[in-house]
LUMTIGU-477436 format. One record per residue (C-alpha): residue in three letters; z, y, x. Coordinates in pm, 1 decimal. Example, Ala and Ser with C-alpha at 12.3 -4.5 7.8 and 13.67 -1.06 7.14 Angstrom:
Ala/780.0/-450.0/1230.0 .
Ser/714.0/-106.0/1367.0 .
//
This chain:
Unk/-3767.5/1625.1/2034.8 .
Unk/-3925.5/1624.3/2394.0 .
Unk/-4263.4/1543.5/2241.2 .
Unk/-4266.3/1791.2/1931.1 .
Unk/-4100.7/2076.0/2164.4 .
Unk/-4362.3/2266.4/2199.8 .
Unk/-4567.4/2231.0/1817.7 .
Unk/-4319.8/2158.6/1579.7 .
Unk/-4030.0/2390.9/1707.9 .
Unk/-3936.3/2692.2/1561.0 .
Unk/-4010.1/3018.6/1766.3 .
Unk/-3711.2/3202.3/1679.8 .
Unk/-3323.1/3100.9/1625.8 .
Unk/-3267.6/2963.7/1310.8 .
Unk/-2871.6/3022.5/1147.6 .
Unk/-2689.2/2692.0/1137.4 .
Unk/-2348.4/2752.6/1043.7 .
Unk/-2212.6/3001.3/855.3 .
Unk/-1847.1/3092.6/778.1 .
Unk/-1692.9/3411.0/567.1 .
Unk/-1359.5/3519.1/579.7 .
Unk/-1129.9/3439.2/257.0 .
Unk/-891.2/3722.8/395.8 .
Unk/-1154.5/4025.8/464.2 .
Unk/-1446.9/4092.9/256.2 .
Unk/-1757.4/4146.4/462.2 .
Unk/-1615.1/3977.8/710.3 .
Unk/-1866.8/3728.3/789.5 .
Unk/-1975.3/3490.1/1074.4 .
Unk/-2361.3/3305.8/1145.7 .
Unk/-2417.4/3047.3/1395.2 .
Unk/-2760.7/2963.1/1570.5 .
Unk/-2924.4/2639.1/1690.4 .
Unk/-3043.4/2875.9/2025.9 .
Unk/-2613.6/2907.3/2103.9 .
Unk/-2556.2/3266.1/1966.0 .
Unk/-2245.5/3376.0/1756.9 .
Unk/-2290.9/3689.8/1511.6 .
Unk/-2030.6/3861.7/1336.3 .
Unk/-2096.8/4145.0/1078.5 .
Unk/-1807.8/4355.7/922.5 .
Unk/-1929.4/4527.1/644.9 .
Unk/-2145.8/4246.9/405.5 .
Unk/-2406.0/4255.5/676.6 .
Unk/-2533.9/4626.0/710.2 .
Unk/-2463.5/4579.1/1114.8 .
Unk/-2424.0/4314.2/1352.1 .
Unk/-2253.7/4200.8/1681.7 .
Unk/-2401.3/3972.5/1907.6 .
Unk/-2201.8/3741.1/2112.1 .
Unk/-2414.8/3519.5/2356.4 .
Unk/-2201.5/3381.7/2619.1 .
Unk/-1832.6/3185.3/2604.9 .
Unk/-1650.3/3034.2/2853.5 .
Unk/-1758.9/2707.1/2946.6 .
Unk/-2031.1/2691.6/2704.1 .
Unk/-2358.6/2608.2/2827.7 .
Unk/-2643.0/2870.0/2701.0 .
Unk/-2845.4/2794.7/2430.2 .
Unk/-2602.9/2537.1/2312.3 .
Unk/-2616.2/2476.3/1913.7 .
Unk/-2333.2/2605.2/1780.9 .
Unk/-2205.7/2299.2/1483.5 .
Unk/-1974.4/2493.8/1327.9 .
Unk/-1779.5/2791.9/1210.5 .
Unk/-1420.6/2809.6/1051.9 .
Unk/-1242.5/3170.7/966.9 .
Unk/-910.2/3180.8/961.5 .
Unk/-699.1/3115.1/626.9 .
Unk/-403.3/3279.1/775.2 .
Unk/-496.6/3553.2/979.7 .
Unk/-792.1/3817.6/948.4 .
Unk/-871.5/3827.9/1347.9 .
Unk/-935.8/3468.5/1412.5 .
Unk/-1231.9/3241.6/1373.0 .
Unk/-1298.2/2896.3/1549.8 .
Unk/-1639.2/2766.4/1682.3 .
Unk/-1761.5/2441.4/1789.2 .
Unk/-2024.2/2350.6/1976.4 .
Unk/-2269.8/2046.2/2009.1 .
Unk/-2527.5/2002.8/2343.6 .
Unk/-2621.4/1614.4/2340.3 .
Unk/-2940.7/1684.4/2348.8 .
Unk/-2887.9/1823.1/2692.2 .
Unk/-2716.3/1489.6/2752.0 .
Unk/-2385.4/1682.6/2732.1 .
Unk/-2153.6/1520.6/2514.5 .
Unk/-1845.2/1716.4/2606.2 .
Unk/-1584.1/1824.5/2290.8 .
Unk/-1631.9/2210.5/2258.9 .
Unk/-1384.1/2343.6/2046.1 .
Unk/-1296.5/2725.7/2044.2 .
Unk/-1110.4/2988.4/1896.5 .
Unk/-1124.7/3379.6/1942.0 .
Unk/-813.1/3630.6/1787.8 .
Unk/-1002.4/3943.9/1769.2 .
Unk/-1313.9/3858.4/1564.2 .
Unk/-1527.4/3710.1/1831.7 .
Unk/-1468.6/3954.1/2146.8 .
Unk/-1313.9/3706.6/2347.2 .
Unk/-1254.8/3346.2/2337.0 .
Unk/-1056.1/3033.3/2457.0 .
Unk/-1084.3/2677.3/2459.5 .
Unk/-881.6/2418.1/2213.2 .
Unk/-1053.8/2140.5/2280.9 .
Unk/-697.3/1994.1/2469.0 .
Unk/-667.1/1657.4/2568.1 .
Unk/-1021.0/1538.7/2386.5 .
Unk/-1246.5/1315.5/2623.4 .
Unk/-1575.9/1287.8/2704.5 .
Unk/-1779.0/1178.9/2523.8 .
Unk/-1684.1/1335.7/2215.6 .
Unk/-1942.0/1561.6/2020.8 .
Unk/-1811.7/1754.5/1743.3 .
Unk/-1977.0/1865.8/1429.8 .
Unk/-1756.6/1991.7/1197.1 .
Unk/-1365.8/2195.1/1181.5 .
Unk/-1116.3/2302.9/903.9 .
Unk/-795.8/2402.7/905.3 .
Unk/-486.7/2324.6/735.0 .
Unk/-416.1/2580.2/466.9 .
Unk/-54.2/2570.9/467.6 .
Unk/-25.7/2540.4/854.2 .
Unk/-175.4/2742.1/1060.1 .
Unk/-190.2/2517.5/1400.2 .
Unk/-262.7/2203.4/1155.4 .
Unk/-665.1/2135.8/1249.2 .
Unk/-895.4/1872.7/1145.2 .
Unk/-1239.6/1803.5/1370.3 .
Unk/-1514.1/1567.3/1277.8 .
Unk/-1651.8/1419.7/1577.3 .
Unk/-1925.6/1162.7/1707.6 .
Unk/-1615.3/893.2/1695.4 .
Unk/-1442.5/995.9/1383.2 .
Unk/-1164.0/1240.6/1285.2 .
Unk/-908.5/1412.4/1539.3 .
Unk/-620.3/1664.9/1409.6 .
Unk/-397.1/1832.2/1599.9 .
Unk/-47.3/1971.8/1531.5 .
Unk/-16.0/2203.5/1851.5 .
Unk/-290.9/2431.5/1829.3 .
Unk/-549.0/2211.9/2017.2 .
Unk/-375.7/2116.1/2316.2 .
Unk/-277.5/1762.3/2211.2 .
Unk/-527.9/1557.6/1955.3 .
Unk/-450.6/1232.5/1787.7 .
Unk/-725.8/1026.3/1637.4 .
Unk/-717.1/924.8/1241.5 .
Unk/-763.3/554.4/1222.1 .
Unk/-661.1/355.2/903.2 .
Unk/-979.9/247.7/743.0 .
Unk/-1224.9/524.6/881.1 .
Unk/-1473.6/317.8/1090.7 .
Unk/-1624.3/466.1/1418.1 .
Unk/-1897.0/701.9/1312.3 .
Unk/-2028.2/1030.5/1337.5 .
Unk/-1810.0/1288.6/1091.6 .
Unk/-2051.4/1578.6/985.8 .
Unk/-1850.5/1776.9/773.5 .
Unk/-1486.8/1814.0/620.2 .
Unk/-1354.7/1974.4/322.8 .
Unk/-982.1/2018.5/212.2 .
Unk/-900.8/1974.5/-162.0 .
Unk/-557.5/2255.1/-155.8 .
Unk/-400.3/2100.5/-471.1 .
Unk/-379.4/1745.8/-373.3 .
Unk/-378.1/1795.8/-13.6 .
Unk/-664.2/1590.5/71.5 .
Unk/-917.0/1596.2/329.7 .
Unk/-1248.9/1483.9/259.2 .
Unk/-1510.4/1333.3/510.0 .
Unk/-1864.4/1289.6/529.3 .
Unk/-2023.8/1084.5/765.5 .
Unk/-2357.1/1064.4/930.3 .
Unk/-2569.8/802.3/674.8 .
Unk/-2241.5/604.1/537.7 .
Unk/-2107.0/860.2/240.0 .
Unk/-1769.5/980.7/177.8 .
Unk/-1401.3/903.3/256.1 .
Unk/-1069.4/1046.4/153.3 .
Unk/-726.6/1106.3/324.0 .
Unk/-513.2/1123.8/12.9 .
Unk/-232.2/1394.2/56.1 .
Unk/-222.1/1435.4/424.7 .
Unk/61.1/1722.5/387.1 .
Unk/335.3/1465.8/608.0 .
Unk/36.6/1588.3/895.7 .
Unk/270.4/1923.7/892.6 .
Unk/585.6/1760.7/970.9 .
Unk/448.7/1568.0/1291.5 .
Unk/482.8/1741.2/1624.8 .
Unk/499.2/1594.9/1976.8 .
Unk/935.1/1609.8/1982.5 .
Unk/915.4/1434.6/1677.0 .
Unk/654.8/1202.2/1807.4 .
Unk/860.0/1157.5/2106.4 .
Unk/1224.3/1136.4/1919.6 .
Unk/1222.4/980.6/1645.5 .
Unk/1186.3/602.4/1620.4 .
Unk/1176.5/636.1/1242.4 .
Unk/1091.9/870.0/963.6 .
Unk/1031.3/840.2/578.6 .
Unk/810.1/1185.2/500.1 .
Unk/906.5/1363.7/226.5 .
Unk/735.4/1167.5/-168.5 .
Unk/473.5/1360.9/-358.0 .
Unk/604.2/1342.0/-714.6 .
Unk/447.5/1081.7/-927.2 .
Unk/216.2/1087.9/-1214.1 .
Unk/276.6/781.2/-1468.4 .
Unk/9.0/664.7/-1688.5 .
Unk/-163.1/341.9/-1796.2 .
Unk/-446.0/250.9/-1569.3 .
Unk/-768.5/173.1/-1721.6 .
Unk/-885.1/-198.1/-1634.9 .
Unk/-1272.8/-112.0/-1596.8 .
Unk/-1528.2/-325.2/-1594.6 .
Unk/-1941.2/-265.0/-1569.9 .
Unk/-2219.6/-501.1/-1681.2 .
Unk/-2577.7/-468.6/-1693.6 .
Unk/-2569.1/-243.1/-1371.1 .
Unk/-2736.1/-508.6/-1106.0 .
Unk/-2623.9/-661.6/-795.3 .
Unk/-2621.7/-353.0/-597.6 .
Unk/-2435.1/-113.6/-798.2 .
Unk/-2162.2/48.5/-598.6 .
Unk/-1860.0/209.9/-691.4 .
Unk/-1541.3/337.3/-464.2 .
Unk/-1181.4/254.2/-518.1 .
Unk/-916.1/466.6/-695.2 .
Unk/-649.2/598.1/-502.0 .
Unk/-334.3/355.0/-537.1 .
Unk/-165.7/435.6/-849.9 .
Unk/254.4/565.1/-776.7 .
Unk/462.8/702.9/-539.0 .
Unk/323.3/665.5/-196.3 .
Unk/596.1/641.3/80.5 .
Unk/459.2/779.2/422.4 .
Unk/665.7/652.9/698.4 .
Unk/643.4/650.3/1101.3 .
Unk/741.4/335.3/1319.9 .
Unk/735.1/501.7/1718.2 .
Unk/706.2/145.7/1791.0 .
Unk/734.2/-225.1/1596.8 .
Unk/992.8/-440.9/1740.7 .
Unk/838.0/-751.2/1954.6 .
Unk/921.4/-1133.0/1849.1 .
Unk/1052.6/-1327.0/2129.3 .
Unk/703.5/-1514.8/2186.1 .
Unk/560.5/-1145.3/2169.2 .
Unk/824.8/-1039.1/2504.3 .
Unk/771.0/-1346.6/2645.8 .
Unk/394.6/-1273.7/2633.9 .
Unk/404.5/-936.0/2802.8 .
Unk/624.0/-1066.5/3057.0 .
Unk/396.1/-1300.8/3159.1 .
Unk/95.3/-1093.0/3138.4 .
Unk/275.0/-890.1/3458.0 .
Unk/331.7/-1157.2/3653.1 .
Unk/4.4/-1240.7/3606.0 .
Unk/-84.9/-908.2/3721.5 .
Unk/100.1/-925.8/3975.1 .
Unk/-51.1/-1199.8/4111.3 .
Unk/296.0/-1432.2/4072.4 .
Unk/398.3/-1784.8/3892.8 .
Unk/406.5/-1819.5/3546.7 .
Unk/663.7/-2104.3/3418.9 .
Unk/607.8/-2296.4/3093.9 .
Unk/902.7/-2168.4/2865.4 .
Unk/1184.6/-2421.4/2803.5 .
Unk/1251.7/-2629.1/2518.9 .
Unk/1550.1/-2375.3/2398.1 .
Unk/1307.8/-2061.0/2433.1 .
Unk/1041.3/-2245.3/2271.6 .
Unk/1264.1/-2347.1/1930.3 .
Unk/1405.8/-1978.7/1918.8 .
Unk/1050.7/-1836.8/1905.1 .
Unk/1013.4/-2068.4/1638.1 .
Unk/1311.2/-2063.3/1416.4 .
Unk/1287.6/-1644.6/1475.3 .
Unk/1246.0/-1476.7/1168.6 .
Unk/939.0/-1198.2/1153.3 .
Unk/1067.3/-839.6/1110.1 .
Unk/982.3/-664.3/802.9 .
Unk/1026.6/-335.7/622.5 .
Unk/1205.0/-294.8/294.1 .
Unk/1189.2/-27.8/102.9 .
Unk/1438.4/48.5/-161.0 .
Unk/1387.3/245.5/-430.4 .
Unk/1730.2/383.6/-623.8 .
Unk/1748.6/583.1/-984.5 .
Unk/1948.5/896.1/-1033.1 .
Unk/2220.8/667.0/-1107.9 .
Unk/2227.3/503.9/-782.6 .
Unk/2124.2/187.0/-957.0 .
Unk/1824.8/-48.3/-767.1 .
Unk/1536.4/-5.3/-910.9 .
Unk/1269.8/-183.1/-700.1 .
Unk/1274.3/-341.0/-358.0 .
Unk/904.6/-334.1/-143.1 .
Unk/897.3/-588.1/142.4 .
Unk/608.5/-496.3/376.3 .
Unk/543.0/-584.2/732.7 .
Unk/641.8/-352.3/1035.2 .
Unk/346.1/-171.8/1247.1 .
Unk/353.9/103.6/1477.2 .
Unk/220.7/497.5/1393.6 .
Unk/222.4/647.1/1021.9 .
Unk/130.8/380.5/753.3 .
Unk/160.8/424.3/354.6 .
Unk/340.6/179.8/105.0 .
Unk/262.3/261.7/-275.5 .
Unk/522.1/179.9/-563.0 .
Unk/309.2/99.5/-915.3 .
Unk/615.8/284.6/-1078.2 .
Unk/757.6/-22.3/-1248.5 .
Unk/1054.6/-285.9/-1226.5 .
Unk/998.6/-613.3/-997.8 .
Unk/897.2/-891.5/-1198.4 .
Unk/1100.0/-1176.6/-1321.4 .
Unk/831.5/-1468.8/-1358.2 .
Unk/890.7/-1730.5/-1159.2 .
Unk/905.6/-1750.8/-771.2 .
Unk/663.8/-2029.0/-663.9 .
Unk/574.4/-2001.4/-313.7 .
Unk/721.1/-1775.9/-36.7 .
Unk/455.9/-1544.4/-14.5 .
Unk/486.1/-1442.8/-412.7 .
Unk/585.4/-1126.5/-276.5 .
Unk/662.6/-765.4/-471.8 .
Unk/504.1/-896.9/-821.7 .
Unk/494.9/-604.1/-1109.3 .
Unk/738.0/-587.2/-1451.2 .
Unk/761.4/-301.9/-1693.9 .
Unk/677.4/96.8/-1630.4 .
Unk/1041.4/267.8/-1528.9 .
Unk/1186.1/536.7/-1681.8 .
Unk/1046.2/901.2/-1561.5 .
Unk/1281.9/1082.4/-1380.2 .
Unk/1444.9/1142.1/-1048.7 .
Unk/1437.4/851.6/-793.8 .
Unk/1505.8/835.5/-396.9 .
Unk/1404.6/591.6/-170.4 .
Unk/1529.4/441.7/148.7 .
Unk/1330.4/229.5/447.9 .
Unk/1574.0/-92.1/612.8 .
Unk/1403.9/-319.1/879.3 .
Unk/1467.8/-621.4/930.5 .
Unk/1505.1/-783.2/1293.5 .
Unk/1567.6/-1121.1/1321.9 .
Unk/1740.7/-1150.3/1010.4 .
Unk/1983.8/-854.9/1012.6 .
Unk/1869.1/-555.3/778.2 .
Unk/1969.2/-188.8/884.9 .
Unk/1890.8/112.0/703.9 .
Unk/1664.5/355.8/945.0 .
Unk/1550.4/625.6/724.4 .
Unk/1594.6/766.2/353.7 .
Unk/1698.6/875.0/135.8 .
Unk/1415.5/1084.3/18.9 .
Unk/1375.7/1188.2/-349.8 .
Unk/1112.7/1219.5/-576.1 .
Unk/1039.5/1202.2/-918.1 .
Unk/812.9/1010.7/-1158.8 .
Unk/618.1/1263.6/-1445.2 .
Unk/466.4/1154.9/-1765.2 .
Unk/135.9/1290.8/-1814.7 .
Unk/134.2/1477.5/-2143.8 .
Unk/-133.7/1304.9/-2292.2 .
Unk/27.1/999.3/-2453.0 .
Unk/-87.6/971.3/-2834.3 .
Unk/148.9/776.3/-2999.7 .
Unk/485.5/855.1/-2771.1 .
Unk/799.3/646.2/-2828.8 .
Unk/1065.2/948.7/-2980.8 .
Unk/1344.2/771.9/-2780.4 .
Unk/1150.2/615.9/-2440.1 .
Unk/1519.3/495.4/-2301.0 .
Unk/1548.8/271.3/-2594.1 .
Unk/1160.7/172.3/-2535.1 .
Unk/1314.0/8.1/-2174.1 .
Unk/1613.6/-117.0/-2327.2 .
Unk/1374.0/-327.8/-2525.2 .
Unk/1168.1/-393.8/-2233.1 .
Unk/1403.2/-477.8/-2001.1 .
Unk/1563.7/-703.1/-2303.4 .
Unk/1228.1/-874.5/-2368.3 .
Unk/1172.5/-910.0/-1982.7 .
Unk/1493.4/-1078.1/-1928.1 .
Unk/1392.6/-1358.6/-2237.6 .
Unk/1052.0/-1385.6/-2074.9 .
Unk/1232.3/-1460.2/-1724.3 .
Unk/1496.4/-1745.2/-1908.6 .
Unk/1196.9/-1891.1/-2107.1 .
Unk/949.0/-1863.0/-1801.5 .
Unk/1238.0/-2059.8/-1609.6 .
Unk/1336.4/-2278.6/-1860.5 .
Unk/975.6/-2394.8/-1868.0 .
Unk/938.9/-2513.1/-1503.2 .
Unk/1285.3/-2656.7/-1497.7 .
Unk/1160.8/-2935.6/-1818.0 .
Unk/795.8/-2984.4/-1676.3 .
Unk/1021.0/-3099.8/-1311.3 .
Unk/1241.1/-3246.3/-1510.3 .
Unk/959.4/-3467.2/-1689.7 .
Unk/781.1/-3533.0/-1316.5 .
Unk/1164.0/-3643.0/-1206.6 .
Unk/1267.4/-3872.5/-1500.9 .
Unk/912.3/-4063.4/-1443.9 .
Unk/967.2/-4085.4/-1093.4 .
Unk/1310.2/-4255.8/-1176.6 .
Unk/1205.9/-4456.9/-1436.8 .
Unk/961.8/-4631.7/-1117.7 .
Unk/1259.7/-4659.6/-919.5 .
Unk/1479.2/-4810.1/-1157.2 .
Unk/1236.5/-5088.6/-1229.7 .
Unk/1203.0/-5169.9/-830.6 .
Unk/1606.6/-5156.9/-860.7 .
Unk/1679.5/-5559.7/-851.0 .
Unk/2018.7/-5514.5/-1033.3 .
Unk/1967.5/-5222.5/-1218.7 .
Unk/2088.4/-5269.8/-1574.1 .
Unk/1861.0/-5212.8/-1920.8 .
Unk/2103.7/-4921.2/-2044.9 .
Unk/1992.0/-4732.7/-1694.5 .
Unk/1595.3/-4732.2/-1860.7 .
Unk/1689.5/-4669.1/-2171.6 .
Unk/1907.0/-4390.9/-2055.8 .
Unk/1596.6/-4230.1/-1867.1 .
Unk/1408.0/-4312.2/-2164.7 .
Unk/1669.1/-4130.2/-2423.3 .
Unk/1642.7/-3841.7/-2167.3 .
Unk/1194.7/-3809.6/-2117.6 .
Unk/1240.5/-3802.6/-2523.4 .
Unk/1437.8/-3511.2/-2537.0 .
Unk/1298.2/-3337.9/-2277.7 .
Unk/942.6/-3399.6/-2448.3 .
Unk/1113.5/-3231.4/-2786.7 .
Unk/1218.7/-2964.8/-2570.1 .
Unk/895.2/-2855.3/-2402.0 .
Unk/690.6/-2902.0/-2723.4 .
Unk/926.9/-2603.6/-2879.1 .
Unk/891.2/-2408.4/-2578.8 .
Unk/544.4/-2390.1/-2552.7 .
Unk/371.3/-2627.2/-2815.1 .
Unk/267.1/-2925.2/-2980.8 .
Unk/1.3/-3044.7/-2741.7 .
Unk/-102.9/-3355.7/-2946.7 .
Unk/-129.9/-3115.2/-3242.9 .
Unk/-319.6/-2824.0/-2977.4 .
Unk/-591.6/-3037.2/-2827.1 .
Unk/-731.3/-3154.6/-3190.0 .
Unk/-736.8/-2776.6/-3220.0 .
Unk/-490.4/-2814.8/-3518.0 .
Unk/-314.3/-2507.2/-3656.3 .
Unk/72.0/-2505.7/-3417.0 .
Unk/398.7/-2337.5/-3497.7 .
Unk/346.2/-2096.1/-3185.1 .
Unk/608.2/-2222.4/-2923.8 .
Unk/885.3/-1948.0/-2789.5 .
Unk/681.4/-1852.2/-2482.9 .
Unk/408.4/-1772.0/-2715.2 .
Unk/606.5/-1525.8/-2888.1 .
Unk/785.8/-1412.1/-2607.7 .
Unk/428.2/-1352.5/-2436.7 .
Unk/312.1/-1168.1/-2706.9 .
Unk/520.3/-876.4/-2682.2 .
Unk/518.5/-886.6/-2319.8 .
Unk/123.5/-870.4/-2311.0 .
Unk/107.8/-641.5/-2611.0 .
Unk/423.0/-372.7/-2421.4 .
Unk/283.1/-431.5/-2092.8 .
Unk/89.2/-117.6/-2069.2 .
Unk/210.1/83.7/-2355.7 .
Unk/429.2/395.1/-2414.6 .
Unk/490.1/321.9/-2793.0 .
Unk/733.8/226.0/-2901.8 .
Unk/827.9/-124.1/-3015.3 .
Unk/717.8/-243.4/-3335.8 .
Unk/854.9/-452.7/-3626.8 .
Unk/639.2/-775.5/-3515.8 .
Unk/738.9/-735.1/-3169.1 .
Unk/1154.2/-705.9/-3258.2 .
Unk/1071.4/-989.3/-3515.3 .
Unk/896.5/-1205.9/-3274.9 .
Unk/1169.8/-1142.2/-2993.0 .
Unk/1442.3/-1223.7/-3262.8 .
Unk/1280.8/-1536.1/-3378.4 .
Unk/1248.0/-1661.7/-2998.5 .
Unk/1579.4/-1596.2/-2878.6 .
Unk/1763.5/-1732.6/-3197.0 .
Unk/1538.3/-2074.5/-3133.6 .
Unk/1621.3/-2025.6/-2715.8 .
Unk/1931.7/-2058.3/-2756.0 .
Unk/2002.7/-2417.2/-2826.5 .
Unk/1714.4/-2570.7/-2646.4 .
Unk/1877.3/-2412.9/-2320.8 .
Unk/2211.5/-2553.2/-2370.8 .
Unk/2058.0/-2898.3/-2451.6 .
Unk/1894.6/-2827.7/-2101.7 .
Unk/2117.6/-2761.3/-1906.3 .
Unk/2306.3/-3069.5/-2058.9 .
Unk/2046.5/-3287.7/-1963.9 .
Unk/1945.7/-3152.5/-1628.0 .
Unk/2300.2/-3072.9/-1492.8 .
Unk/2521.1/-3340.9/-1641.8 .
Unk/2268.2/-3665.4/-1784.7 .
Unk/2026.8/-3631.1/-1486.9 .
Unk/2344.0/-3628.7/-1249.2 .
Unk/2492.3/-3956.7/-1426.7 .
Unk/2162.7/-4145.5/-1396.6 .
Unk/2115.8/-3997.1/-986.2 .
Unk/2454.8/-4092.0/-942.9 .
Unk/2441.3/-4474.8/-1079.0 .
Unk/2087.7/-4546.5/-921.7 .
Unk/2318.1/-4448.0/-572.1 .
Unk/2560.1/-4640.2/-658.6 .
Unk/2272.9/-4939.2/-703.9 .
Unk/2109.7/-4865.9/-363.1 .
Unk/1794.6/-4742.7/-562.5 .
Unk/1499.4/-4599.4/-397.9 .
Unk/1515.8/-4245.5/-289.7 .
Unk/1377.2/-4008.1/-577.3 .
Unk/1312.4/-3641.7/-538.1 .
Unk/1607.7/-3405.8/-588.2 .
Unk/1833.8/-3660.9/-506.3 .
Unk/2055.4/-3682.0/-181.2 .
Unk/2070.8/-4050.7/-73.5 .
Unk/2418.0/-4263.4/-19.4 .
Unk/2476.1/-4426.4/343.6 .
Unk/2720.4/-4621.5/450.6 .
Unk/2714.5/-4835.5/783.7 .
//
């Protein structure tokens, strides 16, 4: 700029920013790069000059204009003089169509340039700026502003847009692209007593849209194609932690961190402190989410942080596959039924839950747009929820005879280190790995028939997966090969359960018990005999 001042500037002002009023017609506002403000009142046939405003450096370029969407007289202004190396936060607003004006600009620091300004259209003190360092909103007016964080980086905001319907605020930034705030609207209910009063608050649930998400994939569009996530697909539960409880190490921490500050001893913890920190359960949230019947629908474990944070709900039932590890944690089952739900927020602190917020209500909707519908979609989930509690049994019963296979060779090792173990005790083990072999093969399949890739009798979990993978994401309803294949597997489930549970809880038991008795080497699953 310094060395093209003086050829490649323009001679006159050029308009920058330009606003019209959505409540007047005519009513229109222009913006100049030399720091003028002019209004015209009738579509442009005259216009006023403004040229000076309090606190505003002249010839400061004036970023943007914003009229009013709730009253006629007011218009806001912000201002932007880095190039002066003045990177102060102008933000103004005048109540009688530019005559006088005030700041807004509140508790914003310096440095903090800003571009761009819209305003809430439901709430009239509800503003949005886009600034050098990202996006500020306040719920006061302009005298207090609170910086929008999430997963914004830190970069220069150039211009904002509100979509009305979906409450969302769009965001352009300076050489990145675009973000999205999805349905900011709990914004309105924030305010600095609630900020300062409430140590927890569930805002209130936009109503859900429920439809089957398309898996899409792209090929054949290079290494460098780009393409933006969705918006999580549910209910999204808005909540507000003032602050997230500390762990014991966490206190201990801090404390130590002040004597350190001020200068005084810091002990090593004891032995007792140090095993509590330890043994000291995390807190977590859980959210709970209820039908109109009161019955549990879904529980959403989710860890505790401080400030507003979202949790989304895919809209269907937990899952009942098997639990391997600890951190298998809120898996997916079935769509629920649409309707009314409510949900509630616990936390959890060292181990004791305690409801803090809820319930809020909500409901799930069914976009029209379903072309084969199920007439009767309550005895759709009946089915579901009938097929889903097969696929949990079958899914379990599964695990349970490939452990008990791992166990009964295991034992089989033992016995044979056993000095006076008797032959019935291996042929026991034997009689048992035989049955348990029959048992898995009609579960899931013949796997000396399967890996000459010879035609099998599909197993029950094939069936059972079948209609699982084939109602996983449909609204139809249930057809005669689905019933027929959930018939055929739970009529051929039954017995090789029982015989399970016969040879897991009763002949397993026996052998365990008799290899104690015989001072046998320790096997999994089995608590050892000790007598001095």
């Amino acid at each position: 700029d310094a060395v093209a001042k003086n050829a490649s500037t323009s001679f006159y002002g050029n308009i920058v920013s330009l606003t019209e009023s959505p409540l007047v017609e005519g009513l229109i506002y222009v913006g100049t790069d030399d720091g003028l403000i002019q209004v015209t009142e009738d579509g442009g046939k005259n216009w006023r000059k403004i040229e000076s405003f309090p606190d505003i450096p002249e010839m400061t370029y004036v970023s943007c204009l914003y009229a009013s969407q709730h009253d006629a007289n007011t218009v806001y202004a912000t201002f932007d003089n880095h190039k002066r190396a003045d990177f102060k936060p102008y933000v103004l607003v005048s109540n009688d169509r530019g005559k006088s004006w005030k700041s807004i600009s509140g508790d914003l620091k310096d440095p903090q340039v800003v571009y761009s300004f819209v305003q809430d259209h439901i709430k009239n003190d509800l503003f949005f700026i886009g600034t050098e360092y990202g996006v500020f909103f306040t719920n006061n007016g302009g005298e207090k502003w609170i910086q929008l964080k999430g997963n914004l980086p830190t970069q220069a905001v150039r211009d904002l847009d509100i979509q009305k319907r979906e409450n969302d605020l769009a965001i352009a930034t300076f050489g990145r692209g675009f973000y999205i705030l999805d349905n900011y609207s709990p914004l309105r209910e924030t305010s600095e007593k609630f900020l300062n009063e409430e140590n927890y608050k569930l805002f209130p649930v936009k109503d859900a849209l429920m439809f089957t998400k398309r898996s899409a994939t792209f090929s054949g569009v290079g290494s460098s194609y780009y393409k933006a996530d969705n918006p999580p697909f549910g209910a999204t539960f808005t909540y507000y932690i003032e602050e997230a409880p500390k762990t014991l190490k966490q206190q201990r921490q801090e404390k130590e961190k002040e004597l350190i500050k001020k200068n005084e001893p810091v002990y090593y913890p004891s032995f007792d402190d140090l095993r509590k920190e330890d043994d000291e359960e995390k807190p977590f949230l859980l959210f709970t989410i209820y039908d109109q019947a009161g019955n549990v629908v879904r529980k959403l474990k989710t860890k505790v942080e401080s400030g507003i944070n979202r949790l989304t709900w895919d809209l269907r039932y937990a899952s009942t596959d098997p639990i391997k590890k600890a951190t298998d944690e809120n898996p997916s089952g079935y769509p629920v039924m649409p309707g009314k739900y409510k949900v509630t927020m616990s936390i959890s602190i060292d181990g004791l839950l305690k409801e803090v917020a809820g319930p809020v209500e909500f409901e799930a909707k069914v976009l029209n747009n379903v072309t084969l519908p199920a007439s009767d979609r309550s005895e759709l989930i009946a089915f579901q929820n009938k097929v889903n509690d097969l696929n949990r049994a079958v899914n379990g019963a599964i695990e349970v005879s490939s452990d008990l296979k791992s166990k009964i060779e295991i034992i089989k090792t033992a016995i044979k280190q056993t000095q006076n173990a008797p032959q019935s005790l291996i042929d026991e083990a034997n009689r048992i790995a035989d049955e348990n072999t029959t048992l898995y093969r009609k579960l899931v399949d013949d796997e000396v028939l399967a890996k000459r890739n010879e035609p099998t009798y599909p197993g029950i979990s094939a069936r059972v997966g079948e209609v699982v993978y084939g109602m996983w994401t449909s609204t139809s309803a249930p057809t005669n090969s689905y019933r027929q294949n959930y018939q055929i597997a739970s009529e051929e489930f039954k017995p090789v359960l029982e015989t399970l549970k016969r040879l897991v809880e009763i002949d397993l038991k026996n052998i365990e018990t008799e290899m104690n008795r015989l001072n046998a080497p320790w096997t999994p699953g089995r608590v050892p005999d000790w007598k001095e």
